[in-house]
Steps between C-alpha positions, in 0.01 A plus 500: 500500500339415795620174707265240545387472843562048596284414798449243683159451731633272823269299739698506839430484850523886603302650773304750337475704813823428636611844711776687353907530638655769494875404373816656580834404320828484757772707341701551780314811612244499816137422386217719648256285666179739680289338752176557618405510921293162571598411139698151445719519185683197351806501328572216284887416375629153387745430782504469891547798669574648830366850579699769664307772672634790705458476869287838504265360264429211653239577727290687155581218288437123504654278241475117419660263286400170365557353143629723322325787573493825786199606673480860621252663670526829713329608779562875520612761218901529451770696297685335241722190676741289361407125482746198407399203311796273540508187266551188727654278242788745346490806732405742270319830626171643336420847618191655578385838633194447680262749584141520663200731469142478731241354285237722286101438542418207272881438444569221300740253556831536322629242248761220573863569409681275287872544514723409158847489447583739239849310439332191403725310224470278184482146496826347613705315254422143551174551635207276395245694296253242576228421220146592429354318789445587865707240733282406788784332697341192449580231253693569155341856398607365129180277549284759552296699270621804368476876545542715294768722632313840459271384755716394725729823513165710534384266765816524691551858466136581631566282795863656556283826540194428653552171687662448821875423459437129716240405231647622212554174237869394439570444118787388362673702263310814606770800521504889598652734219597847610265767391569680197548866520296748355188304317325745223179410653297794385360313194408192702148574583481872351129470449482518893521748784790288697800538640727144476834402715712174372511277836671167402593318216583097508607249249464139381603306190507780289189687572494820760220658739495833601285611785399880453301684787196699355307798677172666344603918463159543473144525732262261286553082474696365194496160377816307429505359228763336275398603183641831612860456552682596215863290421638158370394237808472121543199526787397806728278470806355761757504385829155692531257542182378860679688805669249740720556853479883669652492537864286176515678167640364313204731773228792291484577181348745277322554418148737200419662516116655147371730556214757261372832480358574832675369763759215742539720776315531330175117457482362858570388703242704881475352788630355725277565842461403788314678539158666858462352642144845680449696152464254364310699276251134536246517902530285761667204469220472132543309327762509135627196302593567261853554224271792669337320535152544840368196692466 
């Protein structure tokens, strides 16, 4: 029998033409970062950082930091260099290869980078969970009205993603849960021509939001709407209601799933695949309508 589909429609503050970020996950193995001549590209991470660039590079390559981010820009084409991002606070070292190309007629401008730590733990043992309400430093947040909690993970995950780091909201309770491993997302939004990447996942009180990247595999416009996911969910919410054709800088978006009592993998629907006639426990003369009535 097929699940019922639970969605919720939220009203939040999202920039509906926010610009995408490309994200890479730091697992301990360089991260390929390509630049284009005349181009700036920012990097955002959530630390200080110091950058390390070779001495031969540094008359090709012109880097800044400043709040949490790294601001690159080249100003002639070079081979693939090796570029330190050194945290300020702990000493830990990010790796990047960096690379840079001449720019193409009418070449557009490449998307932000938004570094995550892959390693990211559970919420600590004795750490608040907070409550459903968004703390605005300010007064007893008890006293103020309440939110409800999908909201405020979507909200916070959106701006984790999109937002600069030195704007991004602080809420208490808020915590990063590592990534689960191979999501069955085939089934997700099978009615579609799209290819989908798990980004993030984060947790409060009980409820979970996991940010999933979305690209359009096809050349026409497809609308985004929630009526189309298939699986058990509390709330789901597209960063953009539109993607424009593959190739386009308007084909990707995000999609943020809010499930509770457990993770994204306990409320996806299983894959479907074709049934083998030969193992058929009703016999090669009988068939089986979808709904599993026998004909």
């Amino acid at each position: 029998m097929r699940r019922v589909v639970l969605l919720c429609v939220l009203t939040l503050c999202l920039t509906q033409r926010s610009p995408a970020v490309e994200i890479l996950r730091w697992e301990r193995l360089p991260l390929t970062v390509e630049l284009i001549v005349g181009q700036e590209r920012v990097i955002f991470l959530d630390r200080r950082v110091r950058v390390g660039v070779p001495s031969a590079l540094s008359a090709h390559l012109r880097v800044q930091s400043a709040g949490g981010a790294a601001y690159l820009r080249a100003s002639a084409p070079f081979a693939t260099s090796r570029v330190q991002l050194q945290d300020v606070d702990t000493g830990a070292l990010i790796l990047l290869d960096v690379s840079a190309v001449a720019a193409a007629p009418d070449q557009a401008p490449l998307e932000p980078i938004r570094i995550v730590d892959a390693e990211a733990g559970p919420i600590p043992d004795g750490h608040s969970r907070g409550s459903e309400r968004l703390s605005s430093g300010q007064g007893d947040p008890r006293a103020e009205p309440a939110t409800p909690v999908a909201v405020v993970l979507t909200r916070y995950a959106s701006q984790a993603l999109y937002a600069p780091l030195r704007t991004l909201e602080p809420v208490n309770g808020v915590a990063r849960v590592p990534l689960p491993h191979d999501l069955a997302l085939d089934a997700l939004l099978a009615s579609l021509p799209v290819r989908m990447k798990p980004l993030a996942v984060w947790r409060l009180d009980g409820e979970w939001v996991t940010a999933i990247r979305i690209s359009n595999a096809s050349g026409r416009w497809l609308d985004m709407d929630p009526r189309a996911l298939q699986g058990d969910f509390l709330a789901a919410t597209f960063q953009h209601h539109a993607l424009g054709p593959a190739g386009e800088s308007t084909d990707t978006t995000v999609l943020y799933l809010v499930t509770r009592g457990h993770g994204l993998r306990d409320a996806l629907l299983p894959a479907v695949s074709a049934v083998d006639a030969s193992v058929n426990p009703l016999g090669p003369t009988h068939a089986v309508h979808e709904n599993g009535y026998e004909k």
